[in-house]
C-alpha positions, 0 to 999 in steps of 0.5 A, spaced: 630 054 211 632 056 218 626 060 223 627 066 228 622 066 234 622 074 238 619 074 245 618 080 250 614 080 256 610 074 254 615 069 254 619 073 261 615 066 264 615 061 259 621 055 259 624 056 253 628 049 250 635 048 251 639 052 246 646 055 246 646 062 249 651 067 243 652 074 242 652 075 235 656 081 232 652 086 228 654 093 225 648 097 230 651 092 235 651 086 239 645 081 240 645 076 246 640 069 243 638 063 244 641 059 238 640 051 235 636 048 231 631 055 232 634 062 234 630 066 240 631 073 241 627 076 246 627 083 243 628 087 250 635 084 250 634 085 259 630 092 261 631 095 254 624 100 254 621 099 247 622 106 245 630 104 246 630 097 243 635 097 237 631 093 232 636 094 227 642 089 231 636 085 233 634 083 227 640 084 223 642 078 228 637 074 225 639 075 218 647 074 220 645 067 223 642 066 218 633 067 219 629 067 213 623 066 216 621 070 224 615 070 228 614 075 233 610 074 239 608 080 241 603 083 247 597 088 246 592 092 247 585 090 244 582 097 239 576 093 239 571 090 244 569 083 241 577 082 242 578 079 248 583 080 253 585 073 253 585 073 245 591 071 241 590 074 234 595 073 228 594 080 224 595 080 217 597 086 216 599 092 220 600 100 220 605 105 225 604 113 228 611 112 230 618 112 226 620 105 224 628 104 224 631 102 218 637 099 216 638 103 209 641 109 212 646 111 208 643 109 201 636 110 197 632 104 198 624 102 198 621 096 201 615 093 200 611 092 208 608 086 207 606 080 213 608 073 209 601 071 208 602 063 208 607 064 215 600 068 218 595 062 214 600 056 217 599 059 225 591 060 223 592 052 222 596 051 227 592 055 233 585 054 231 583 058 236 586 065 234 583 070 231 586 071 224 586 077 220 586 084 222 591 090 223 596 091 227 597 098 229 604 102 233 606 106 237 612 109 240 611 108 248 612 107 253 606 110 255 600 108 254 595 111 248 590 116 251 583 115 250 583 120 244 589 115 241 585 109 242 579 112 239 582 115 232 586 109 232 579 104 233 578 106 226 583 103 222 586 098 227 585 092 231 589 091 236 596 096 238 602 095 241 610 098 241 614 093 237 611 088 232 610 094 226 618 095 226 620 088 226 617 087 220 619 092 216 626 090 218 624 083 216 623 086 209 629 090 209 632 083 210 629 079 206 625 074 211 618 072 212 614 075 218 608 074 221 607 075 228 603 071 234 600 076 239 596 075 245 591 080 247 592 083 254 588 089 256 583 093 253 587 099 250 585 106 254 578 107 256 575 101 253 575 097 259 575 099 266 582 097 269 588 102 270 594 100 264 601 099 267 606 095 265 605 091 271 599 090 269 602 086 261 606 083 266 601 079 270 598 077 264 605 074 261 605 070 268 598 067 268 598 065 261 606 061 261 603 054 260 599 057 254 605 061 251 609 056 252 606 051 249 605 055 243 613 056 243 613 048 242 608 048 236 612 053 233 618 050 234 614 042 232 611 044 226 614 050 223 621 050 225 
């Protein structure tokens, strides 16, 4: 079994192991991964916005190299106050009010959306501090959610983010297990009292480095 580890704006700090840099050629395109005993993609593949990631080459990369078990680090905002900025939370399920890419464009196919329950219960055991359990909802970006978003979306979400809900689809479409790791860094809109930016997410990436890379380790330890 071989493990697949997606990054974005929280691993932009962190020092990663040393692995083999490949480009992996795929039908929706090339992809650009760190590739040995584990393979790591950081989904922005450089500057890509998340609106403009191509989620099909990317986890089509995975699959080529042979992935049948991915987890996703994906930073968020908090939809409720009792999740922390600060938090780590491993959702046990997720929603989108965005399109989700698919690989069947010129075939009739269903997949079943799930996240791989015994993938989010071996996080929860390896992470006793994170919060295990809740939805993850997506929306397109790059903007930011207004506070009318936020409100409606508070009814059926926990946290939201721009990218967690498209990986794990594909990841079905391919026939890998998915689970994701998401670090809580901001209230969303109007929750808390600071002005969201990118900037804002990317600070946070910096202040947690060490933690983020020390989860990195584990998961590569224990998982991989």
């Amino acid at each position: 079994m071989s493990l697949g580890i997606i990054g974005g704006t929280s691993l932009l700090f962190t020092q990663l192991p040393p692995l083999e840099k490949l480009v992996v050629r795929t039908p929706f395109g090339g992809v650009e991964v760190l590739a040995g005993d584990v393979t790591i993609l950081l989904r922005h593949q450089g500057d890509t916005p998340p609106h403009r990631i191509n989620f099909c080459a990317n986890m089509a990369a995975l699959a080529i190299l042979g992935v049948d078990r991915v987890i996703a680090f994906g930073s968020s905002g908090s939809l409720k106050t009792e999740i922390k900025p600060g938090n780590i939370m491993v959702p046990d399920d997720y929603m989108s009010i965005s399109d989700i890419p698919s690989i069947h464009d010129h075939t009739i196919s269903h997949v079943m959306p799930v996240i791989s329950l015994k993938l989010v219960r071996k996080l929860g055991n390896e992470f006793p501090d994170a919060r295990v359990g809740g939805t993850y909802v997506q929306t397109r970006g790059p903007r930011i959610e207004t506070i009318a978003e936020v409100q409606a979306l508070a009814q059926f979400a926990d946290i939201v983010g721009m990218t967690v809900a498209s990986e794990a689809t594909l990841a079905c479409e391919l026939g890998m297990e998915f689970a994701a790791l998401c670090t809580v860094d901001n209230y969303a809109n109007g929750l808390g009292t600071e002005v969201l930016s990118y900037g804002h997410i990317v600070d946070n990436a910096r202040l947690f480095r060490e933690r983020t890379g020390e989860m990195v380790s584990t998961i590569i330890e224990n998982m991989g």
